[in-house]
N, CA, C and O of each residue as an XYZ file, in Angstrom:
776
protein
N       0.851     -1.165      0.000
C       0.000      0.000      0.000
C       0.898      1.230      0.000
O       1.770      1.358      0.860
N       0.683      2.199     -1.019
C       1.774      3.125     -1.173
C       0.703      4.254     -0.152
O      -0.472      4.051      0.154
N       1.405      5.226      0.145
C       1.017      6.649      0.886
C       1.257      7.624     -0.466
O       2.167      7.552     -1.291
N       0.091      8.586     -0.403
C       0.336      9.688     -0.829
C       0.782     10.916     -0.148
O       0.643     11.069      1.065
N       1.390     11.908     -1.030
C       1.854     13.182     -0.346
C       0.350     13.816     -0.344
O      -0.632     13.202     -0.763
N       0.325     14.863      0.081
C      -0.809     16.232     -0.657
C      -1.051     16.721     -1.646
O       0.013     17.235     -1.990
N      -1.569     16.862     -2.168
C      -1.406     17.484     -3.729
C      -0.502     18.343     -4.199
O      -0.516     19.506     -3.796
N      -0.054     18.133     -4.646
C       1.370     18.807     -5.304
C       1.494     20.708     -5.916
O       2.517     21.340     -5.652
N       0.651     21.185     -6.486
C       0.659     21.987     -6.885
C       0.304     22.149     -7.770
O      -0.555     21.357     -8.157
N       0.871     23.687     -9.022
C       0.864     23.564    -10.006
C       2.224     24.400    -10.633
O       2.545     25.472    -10.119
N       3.052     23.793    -11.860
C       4.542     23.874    -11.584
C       4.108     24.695    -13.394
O       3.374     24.064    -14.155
N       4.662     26.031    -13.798
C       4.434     26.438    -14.710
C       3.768     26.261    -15.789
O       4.121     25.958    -16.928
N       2.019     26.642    -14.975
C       0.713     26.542    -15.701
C       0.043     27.679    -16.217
O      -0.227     28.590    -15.435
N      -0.258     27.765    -17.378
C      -0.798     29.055    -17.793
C      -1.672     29.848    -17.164
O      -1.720     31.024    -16.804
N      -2.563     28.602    -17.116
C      -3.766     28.728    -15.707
C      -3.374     28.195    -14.712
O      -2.362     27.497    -14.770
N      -4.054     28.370    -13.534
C      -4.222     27.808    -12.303
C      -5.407     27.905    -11.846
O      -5.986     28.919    -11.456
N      -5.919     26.417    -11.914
C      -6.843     25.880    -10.772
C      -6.861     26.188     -9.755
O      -5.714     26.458     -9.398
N      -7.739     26.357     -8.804
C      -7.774     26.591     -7.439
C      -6.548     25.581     -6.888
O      -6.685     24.387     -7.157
N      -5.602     25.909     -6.288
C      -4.517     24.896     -5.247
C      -4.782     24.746     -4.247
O      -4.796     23.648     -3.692
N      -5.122     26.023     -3.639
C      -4.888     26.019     -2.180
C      -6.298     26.166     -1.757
O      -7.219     26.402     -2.539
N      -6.423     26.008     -0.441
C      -8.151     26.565     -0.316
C      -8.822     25.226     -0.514
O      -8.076     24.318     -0.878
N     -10.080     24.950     -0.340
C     -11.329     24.672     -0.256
C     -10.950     23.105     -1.902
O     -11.381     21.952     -1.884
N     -10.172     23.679     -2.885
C     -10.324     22.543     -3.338
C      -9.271     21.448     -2.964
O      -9.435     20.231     -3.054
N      -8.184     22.096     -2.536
C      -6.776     20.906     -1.954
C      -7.463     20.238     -0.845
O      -7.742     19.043     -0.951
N      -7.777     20.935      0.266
C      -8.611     20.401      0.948
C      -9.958     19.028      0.640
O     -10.044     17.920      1.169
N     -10.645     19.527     -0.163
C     -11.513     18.456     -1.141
C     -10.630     17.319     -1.246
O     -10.826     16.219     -0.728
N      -9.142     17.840     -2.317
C      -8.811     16.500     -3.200
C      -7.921     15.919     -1.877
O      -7.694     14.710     -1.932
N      -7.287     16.779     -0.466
C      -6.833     15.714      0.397
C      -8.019     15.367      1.276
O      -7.674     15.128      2.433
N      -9.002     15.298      1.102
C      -9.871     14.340      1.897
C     -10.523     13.037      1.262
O     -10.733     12.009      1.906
N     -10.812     13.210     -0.069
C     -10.662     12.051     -0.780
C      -9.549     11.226     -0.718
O      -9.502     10.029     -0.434
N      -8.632     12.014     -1.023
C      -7.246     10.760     -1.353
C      -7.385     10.210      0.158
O      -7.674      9.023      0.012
N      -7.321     10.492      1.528
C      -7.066      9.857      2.350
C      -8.319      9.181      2.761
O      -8.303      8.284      3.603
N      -9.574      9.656      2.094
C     -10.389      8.047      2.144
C     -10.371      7.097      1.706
O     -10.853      6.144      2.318
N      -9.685      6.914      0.192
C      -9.542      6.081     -0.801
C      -8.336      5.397     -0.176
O      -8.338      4.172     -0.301
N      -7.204      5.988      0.535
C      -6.436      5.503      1.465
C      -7.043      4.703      2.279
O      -7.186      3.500      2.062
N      -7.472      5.337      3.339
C      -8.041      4.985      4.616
C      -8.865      3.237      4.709
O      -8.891      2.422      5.631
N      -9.480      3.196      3.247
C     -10.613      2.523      3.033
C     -10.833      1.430      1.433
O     -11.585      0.520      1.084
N      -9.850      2.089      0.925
C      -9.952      1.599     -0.137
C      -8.645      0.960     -0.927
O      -8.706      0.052     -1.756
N      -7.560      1.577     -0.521
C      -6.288      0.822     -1.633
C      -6.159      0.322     -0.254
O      -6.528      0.759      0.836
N      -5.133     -1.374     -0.871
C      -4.684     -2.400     -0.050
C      -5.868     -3.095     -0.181
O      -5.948     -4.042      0.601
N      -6.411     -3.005     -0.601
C      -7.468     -4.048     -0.337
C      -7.348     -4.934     -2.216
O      -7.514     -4.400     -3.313
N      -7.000     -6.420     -1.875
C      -6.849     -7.012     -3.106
C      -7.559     -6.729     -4.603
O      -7.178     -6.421     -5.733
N      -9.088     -7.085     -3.774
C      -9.676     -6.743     -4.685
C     -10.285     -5.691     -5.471
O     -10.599     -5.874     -6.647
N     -10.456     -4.648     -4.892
C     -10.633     -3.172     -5.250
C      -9.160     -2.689     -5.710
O      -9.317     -1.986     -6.708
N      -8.299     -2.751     -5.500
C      -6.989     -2.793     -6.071
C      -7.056     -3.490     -7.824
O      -6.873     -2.634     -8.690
N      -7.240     -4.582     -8.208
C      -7.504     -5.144     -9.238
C      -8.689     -4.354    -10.043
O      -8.622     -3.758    -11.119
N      -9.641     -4.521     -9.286
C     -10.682     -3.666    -10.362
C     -10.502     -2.447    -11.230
O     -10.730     -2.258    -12.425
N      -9.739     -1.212     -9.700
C      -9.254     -0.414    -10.166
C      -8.243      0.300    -10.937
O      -8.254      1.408    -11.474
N      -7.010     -0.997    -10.819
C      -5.459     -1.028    -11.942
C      -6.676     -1.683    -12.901
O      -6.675     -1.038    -13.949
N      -7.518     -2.527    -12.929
C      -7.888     -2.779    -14.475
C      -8.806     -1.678    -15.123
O      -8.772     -1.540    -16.346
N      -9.437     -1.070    -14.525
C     -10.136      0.128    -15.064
C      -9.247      0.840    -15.441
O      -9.692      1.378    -16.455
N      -8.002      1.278    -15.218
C      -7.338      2.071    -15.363
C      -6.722      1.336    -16.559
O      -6.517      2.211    -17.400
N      -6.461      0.545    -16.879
C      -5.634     -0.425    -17.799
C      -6.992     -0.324    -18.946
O      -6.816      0.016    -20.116
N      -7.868     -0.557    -18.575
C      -9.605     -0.670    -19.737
C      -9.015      0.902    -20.141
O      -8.265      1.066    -21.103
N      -9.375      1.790    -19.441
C      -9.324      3.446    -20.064
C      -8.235      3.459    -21.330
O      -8.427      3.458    -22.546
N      -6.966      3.474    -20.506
C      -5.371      3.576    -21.507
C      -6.159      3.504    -22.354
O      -7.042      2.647    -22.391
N      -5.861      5.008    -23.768
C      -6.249      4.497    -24.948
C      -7.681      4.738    -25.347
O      -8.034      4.985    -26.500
N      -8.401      4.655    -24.405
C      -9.982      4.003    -24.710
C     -10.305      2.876    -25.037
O     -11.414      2.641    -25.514
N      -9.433      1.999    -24.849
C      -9.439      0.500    -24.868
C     -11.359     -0.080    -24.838
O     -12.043     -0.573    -25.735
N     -11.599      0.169    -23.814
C     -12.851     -0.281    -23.069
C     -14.061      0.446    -23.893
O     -15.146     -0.125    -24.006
N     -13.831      1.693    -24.446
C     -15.092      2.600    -24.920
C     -15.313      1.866    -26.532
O     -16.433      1.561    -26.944
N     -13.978      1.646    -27.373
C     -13.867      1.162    -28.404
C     -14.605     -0.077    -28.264
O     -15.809     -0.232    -28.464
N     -13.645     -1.057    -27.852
C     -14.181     -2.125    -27.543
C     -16.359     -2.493    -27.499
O     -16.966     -3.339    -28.155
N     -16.903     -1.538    -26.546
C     -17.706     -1.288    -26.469
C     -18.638     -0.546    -27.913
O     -19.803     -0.586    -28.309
N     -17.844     -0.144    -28.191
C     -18.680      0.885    -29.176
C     -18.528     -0.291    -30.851
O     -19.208     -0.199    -31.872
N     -17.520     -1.178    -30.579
C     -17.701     -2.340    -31.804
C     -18.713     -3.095    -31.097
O     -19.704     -3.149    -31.825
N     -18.897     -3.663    -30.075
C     -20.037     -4.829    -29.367
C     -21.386     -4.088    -30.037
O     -22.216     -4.733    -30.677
N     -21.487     -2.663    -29.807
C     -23.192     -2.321    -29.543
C     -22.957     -1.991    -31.092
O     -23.942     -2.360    -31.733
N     -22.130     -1.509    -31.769
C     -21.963     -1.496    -33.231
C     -22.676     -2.518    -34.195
O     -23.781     -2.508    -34.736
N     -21.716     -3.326    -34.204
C     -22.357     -4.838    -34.402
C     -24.294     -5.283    -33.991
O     -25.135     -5.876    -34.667
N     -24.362     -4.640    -32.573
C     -25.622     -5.575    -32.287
C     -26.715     -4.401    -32.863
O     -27.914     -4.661    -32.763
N     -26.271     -3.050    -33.493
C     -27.477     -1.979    -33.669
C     -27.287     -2.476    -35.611
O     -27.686     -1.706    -36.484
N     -26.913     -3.255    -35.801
C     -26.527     -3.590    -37.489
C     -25.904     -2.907    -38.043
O     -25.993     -2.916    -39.271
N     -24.833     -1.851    -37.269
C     -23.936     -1.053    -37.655
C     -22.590     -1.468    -38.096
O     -21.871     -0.786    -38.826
N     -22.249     -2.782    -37.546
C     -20.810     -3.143    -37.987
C     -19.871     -2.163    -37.381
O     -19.876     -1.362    -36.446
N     -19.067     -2.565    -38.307
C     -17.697     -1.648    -37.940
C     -17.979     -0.424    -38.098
O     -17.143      0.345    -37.623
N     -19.042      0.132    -38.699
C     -19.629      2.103    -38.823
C     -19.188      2.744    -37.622
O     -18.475      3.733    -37.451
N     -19.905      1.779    -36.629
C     -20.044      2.421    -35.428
C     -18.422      2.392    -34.503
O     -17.961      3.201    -33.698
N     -17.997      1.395    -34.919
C     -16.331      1.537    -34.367
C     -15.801      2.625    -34.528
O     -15.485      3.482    -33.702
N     -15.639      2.568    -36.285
C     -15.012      3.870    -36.857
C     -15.470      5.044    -36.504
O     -14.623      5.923    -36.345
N     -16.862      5.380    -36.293
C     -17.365      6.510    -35.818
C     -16.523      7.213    -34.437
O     -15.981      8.318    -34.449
N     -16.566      6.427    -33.473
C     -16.615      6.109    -32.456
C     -15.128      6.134    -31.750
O     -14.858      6.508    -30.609
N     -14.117      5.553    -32.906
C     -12.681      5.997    -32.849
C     -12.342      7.192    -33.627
O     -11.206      7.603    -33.390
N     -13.033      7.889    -34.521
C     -12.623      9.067    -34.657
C     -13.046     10.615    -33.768
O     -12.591     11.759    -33.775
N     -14.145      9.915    -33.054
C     -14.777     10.615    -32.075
C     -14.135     10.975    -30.847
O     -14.217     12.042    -30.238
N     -13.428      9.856    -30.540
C     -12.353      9.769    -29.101
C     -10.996     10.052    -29.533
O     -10.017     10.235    -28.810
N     -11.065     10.068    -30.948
C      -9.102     10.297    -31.164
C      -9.290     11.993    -31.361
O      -8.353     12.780    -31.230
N     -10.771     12.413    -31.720
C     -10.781     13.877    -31.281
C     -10.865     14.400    -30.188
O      -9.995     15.257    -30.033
N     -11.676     14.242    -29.157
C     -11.546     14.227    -27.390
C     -10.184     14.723    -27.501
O      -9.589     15.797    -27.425
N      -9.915     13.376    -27.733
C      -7.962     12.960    -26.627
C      -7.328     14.222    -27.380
O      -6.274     14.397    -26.768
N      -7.403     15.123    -28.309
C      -6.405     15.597    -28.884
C      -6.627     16.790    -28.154
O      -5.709     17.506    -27.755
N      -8.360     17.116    -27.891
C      -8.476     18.323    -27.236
C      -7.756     18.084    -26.438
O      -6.557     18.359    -26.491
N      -8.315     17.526    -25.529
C      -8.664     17.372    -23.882
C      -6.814     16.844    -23.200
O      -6.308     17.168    -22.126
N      -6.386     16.220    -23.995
C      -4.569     16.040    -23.746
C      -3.499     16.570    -24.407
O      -2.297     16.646    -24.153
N      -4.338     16.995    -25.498
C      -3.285     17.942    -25.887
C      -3.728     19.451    -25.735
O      -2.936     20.096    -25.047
N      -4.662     20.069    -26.150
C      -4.881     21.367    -25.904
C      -5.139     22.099    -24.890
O      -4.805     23.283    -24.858
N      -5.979     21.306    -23.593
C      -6.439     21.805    -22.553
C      -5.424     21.400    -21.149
O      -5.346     22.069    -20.119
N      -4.773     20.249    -21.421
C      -3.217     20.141    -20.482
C      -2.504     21.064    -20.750
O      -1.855     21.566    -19.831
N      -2.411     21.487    -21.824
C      -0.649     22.482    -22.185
C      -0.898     23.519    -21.367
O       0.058     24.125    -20.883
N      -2.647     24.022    -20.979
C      -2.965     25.188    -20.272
C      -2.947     24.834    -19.247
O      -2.684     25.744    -18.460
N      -3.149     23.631    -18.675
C      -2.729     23.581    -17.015
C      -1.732     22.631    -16.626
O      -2.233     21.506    -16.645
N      -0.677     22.616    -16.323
C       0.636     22.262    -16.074
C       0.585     21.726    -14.701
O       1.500     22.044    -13.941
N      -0.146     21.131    -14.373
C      -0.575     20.451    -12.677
C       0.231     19.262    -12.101
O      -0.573     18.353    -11.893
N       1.141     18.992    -11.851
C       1.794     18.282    -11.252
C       0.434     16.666    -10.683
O      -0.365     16.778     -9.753
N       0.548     15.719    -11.336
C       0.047     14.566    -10.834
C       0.429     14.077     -9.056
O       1.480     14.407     -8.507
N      -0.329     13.503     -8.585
C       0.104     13.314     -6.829
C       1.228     12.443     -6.925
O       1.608     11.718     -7.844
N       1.607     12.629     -5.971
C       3.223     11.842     -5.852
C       3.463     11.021     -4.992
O       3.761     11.272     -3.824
N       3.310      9.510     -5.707
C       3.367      8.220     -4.242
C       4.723      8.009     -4.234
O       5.553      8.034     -5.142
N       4.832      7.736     -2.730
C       5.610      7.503     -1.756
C       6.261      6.325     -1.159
O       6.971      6.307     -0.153
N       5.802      5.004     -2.184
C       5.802      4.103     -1.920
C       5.391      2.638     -3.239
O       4.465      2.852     -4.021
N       5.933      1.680     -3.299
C       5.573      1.168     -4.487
C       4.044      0.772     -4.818
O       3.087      1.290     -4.243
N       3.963     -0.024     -5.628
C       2.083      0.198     -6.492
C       2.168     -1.201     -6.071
O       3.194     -1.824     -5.798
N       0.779     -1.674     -6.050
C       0.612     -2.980     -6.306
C       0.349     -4.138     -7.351
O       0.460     -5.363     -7.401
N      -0.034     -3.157     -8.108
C       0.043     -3.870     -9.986
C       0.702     -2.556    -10.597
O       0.734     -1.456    -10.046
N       1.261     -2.911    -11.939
C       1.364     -2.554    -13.150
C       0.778     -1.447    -13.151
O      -0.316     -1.330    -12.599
N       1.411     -0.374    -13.795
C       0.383      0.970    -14.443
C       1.213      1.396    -14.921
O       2.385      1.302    -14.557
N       0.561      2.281    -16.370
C       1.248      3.221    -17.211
C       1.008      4.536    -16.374
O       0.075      4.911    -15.664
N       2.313      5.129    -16.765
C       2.768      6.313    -16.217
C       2.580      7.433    -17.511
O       3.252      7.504    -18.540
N       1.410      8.284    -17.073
C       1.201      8.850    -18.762
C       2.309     10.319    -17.995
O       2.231     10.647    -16.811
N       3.405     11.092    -19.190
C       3.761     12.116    -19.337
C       3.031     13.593    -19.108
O       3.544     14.673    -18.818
N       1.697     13.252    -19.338
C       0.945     14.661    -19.777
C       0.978     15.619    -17.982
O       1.896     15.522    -17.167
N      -0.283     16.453    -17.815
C      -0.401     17.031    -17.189
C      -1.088     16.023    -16.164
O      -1.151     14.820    -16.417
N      -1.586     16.564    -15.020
C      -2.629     15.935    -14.410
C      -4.434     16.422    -14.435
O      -5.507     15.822    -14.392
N      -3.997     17.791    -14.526
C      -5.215     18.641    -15.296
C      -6.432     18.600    -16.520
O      -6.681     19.805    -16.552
N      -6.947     18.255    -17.097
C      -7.879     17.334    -16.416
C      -7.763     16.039    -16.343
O      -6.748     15.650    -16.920
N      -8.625     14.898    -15.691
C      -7.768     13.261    -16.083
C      -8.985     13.518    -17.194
O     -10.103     14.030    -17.241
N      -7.775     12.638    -18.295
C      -8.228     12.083    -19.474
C      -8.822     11.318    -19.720
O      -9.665     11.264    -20.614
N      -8.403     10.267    -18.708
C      -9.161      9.239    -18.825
C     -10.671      9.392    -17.857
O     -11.005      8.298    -17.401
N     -11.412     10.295    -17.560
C     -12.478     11.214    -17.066
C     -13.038     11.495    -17.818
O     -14.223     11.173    -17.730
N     -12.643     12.195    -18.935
C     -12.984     13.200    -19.939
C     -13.334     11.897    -20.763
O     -14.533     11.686    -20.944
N     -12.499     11.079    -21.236
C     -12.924     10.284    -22.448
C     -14.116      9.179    -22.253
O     -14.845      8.880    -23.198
N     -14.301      8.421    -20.560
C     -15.109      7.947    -20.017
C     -16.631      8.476    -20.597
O     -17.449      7.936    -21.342
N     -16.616      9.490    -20.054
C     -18.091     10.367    -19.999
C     -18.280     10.787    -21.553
O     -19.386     10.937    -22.074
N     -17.332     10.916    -22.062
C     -17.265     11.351    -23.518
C     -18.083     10.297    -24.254
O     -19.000     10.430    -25.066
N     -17.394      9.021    -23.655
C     -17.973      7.556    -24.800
C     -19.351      7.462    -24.016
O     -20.387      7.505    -24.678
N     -19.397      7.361    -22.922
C     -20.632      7.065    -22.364
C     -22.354      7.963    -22.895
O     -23.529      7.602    -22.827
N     -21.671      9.223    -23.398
C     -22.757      9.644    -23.756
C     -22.748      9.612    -25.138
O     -23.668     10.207    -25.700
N     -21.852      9.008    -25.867
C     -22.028      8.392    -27.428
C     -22.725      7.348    -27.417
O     -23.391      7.121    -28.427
N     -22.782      6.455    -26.347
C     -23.074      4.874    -26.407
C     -23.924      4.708    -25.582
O     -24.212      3.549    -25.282
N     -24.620      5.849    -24.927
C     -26.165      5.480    -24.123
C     -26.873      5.235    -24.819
O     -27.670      4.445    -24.313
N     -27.177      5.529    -26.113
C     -28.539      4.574    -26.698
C     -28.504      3.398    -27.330
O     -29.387      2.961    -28.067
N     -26.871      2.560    -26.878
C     -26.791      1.267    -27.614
C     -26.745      0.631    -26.243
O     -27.794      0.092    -25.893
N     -25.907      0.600    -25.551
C     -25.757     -0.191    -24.307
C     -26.954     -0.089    -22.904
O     -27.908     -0.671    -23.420
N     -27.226      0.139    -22.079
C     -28.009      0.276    -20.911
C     -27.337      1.458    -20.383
O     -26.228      1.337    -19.864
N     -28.074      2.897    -20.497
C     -27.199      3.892    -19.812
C     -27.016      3.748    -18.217
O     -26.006      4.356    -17.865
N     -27.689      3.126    -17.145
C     -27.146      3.115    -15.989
C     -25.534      2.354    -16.213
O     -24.529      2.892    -15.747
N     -25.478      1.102    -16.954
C     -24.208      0.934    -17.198
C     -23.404      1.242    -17.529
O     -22.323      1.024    -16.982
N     -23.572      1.947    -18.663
C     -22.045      2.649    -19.386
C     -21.901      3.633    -18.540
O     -20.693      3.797    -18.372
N     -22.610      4.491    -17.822
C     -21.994      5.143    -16.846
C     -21.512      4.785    -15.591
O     -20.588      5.179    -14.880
N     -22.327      3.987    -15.510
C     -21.156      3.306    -14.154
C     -19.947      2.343    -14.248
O     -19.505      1.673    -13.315
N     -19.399      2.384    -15.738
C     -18.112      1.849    -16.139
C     -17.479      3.195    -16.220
O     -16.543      3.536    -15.497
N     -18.138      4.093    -17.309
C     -17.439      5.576    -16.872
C     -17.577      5.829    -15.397
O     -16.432      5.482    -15.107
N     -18.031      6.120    -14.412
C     -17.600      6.335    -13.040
C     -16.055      5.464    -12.281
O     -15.115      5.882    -11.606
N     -16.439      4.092    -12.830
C     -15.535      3.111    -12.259
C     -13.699      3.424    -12.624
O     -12.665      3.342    -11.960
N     -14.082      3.850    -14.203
C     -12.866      3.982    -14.698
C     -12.033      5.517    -14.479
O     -10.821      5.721    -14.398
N     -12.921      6.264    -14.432
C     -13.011      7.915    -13.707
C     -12.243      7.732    -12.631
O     -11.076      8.109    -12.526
N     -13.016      7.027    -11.640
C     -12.852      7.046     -9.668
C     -11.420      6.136     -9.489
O     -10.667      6.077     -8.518
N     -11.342      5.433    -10.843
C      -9.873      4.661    -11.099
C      -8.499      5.403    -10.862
O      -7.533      5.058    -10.182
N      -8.728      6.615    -11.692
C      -7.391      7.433    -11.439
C      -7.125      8.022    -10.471
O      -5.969      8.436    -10.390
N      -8.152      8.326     -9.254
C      -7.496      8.427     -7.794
C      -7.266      7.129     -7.275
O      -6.126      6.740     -7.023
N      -8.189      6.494     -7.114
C      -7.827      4.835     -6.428
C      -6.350      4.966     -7.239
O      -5.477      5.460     -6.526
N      -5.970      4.654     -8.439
C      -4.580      4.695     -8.712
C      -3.218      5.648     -8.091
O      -2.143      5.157     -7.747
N      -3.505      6.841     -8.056
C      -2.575      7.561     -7.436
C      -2.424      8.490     -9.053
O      -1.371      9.128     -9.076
N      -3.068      8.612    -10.026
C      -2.888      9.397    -10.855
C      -3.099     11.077    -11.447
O      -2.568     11.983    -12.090
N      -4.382     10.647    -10.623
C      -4.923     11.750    -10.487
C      -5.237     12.422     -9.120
O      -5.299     11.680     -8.140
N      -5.484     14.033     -8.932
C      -6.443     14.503     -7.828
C      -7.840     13.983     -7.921
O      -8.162     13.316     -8.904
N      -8.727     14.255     -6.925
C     -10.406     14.212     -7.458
C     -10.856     15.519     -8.097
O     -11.859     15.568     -8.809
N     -10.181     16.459     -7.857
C     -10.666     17.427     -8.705
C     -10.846     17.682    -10.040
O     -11.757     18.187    -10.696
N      -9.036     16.902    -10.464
C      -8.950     16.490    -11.944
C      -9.597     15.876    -12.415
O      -9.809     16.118    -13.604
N     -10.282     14.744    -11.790
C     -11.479     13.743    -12.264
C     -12.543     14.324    -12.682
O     -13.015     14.312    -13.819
N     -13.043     15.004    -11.441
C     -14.183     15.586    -11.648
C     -14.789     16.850    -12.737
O     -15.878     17.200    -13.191
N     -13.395     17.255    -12.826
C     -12.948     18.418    -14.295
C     -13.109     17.594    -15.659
O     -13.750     18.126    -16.565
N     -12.623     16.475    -15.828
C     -12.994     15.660    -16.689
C     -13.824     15.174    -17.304
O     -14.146     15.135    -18.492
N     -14.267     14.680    -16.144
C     -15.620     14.124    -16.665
C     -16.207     15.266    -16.537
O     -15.486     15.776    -17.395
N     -16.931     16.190    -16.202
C     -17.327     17.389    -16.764
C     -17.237     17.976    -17.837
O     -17.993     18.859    -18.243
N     -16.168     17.464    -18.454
C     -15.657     18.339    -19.954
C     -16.261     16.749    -20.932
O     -17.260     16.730    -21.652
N     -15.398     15.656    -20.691
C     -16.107     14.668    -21.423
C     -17.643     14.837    -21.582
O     -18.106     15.072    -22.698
N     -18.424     14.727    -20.516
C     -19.985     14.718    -20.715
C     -19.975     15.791    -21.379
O     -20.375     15.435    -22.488
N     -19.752     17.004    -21.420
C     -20.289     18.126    -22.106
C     -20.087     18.131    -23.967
O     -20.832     18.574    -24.841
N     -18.331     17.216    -24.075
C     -18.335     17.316    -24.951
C     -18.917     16.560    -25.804
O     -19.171     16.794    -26.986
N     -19.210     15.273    -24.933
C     -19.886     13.767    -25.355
C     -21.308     14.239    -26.079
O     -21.956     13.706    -26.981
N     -21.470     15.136    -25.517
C     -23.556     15.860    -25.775
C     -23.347     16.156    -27.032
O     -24.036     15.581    -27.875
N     -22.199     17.265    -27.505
C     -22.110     17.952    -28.447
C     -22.004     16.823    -29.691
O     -22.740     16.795    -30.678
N     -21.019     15.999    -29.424
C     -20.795     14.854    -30.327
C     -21.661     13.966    -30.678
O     -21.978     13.550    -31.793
N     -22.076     13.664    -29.468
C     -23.878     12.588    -29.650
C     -24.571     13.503    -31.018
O     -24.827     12.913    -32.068
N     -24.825     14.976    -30.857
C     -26.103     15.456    -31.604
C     -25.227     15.330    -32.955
O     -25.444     14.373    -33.698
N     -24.144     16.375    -33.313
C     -23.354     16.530    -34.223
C     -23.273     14.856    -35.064
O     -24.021     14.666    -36.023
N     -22.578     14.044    -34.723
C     -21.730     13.119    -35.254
C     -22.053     11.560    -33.931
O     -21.220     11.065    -33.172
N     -23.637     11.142    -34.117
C     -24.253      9.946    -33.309
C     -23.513      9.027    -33.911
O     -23.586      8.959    -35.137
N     -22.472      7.945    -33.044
C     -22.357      6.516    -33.430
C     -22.950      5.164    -33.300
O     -22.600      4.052    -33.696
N     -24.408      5.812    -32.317
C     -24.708      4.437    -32.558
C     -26.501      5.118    -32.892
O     -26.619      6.150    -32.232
N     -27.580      4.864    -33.552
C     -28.600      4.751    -33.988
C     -30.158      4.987    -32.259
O     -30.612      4.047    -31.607
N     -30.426      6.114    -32.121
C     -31.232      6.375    -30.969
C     -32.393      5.557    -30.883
O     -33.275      5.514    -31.741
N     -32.372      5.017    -30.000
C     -33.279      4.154    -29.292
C     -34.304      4.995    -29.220
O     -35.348      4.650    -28.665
């Protein structure tokens, strides 16, 4: 079970997020519940390195978006849709909207218990947040929307259980994913409305 520090800061960001104040506070009371209560524990440990391992990429949204593809008689339409949809996200949301916030990711103190990629970018917003909520509201009218969002939540709530993210960053994320997910649903639908 690794320890986290406090949230780190933000180390030459165009912007700045609230640091100090009311939201550090927020993101250190989460991290030390997810501590307190939640990492070390085998199995929530696994779920959450694999959610985090499903996200990488969009592994899990793709994946998903060929299953309900296929079952709406879309075929591969809906893949392709669906990967050009998220390879736009990711370009915003990790490349354009990180370069503006330069946020230092939390900093463990101690080794991991599985495997994880160590992404380069910012910590500002998590990406894998943004792209969650992004697919989820492409793929609510193929899959069961209580589900796909509660795989987007799982895989979201992943990057603190991991040590990758703050909760704030999460919650910035998926905020921007859903919003942008809406725009994309109406614009450019990949899967056929129920």
């Amino acid at each position: 079970m690794s320890r986290r520090q406090p949230p780190a800061g933000l180390a030459n960001g165009l912007l700045h997020p609230p640091e100090l104040g009311a939201v550090a506070r927020w993101d250190g009371a989460v991290d030390s519940y997810f501590e307190a209560h939640l990492r070390g524990r085998r199995a929530i440990d696994v779920l959450m390195y694999g959610a985090t391992a499903a996200g990488d990429h969009s592994i899990i949204w793709l994946a998903l978006a060929g299953v309900e593809g296929w079952r709406a008689g879309r075929g591969g339409q809906a893949l392709l849709r669906a990967g050009a949809a998220l390879g736009a996200e990711s370009v915003l949301v990790n490349g354009l909207v990180k370069l503006a916030f330069r946020r230092r990711r939390p900093q463990s103190t101690g080794p991991r218990p599985l495997p994880l990629r160590i992404p380069r970018t910012s910590s500002f917003p998590s990406g894998h947040a943004s792209a969650a909520f992004f697919a989820a509201a492409l793929l609510r009218d193929g899959a069961p929307p209580p589900l796909v969002y509660l795989a987007a939540a799982t895989v979201a709530s992943s990057r603190v259980h991991v040590g990758m993210h703050h909760a704030s960053d999460v919650i910035a994320g998926a905020a921007v994913g859903a919003a942008l997910g809406e725009v994309a649903r109406r614009l450019f639908p990949v899967l056929p409305r129920g």
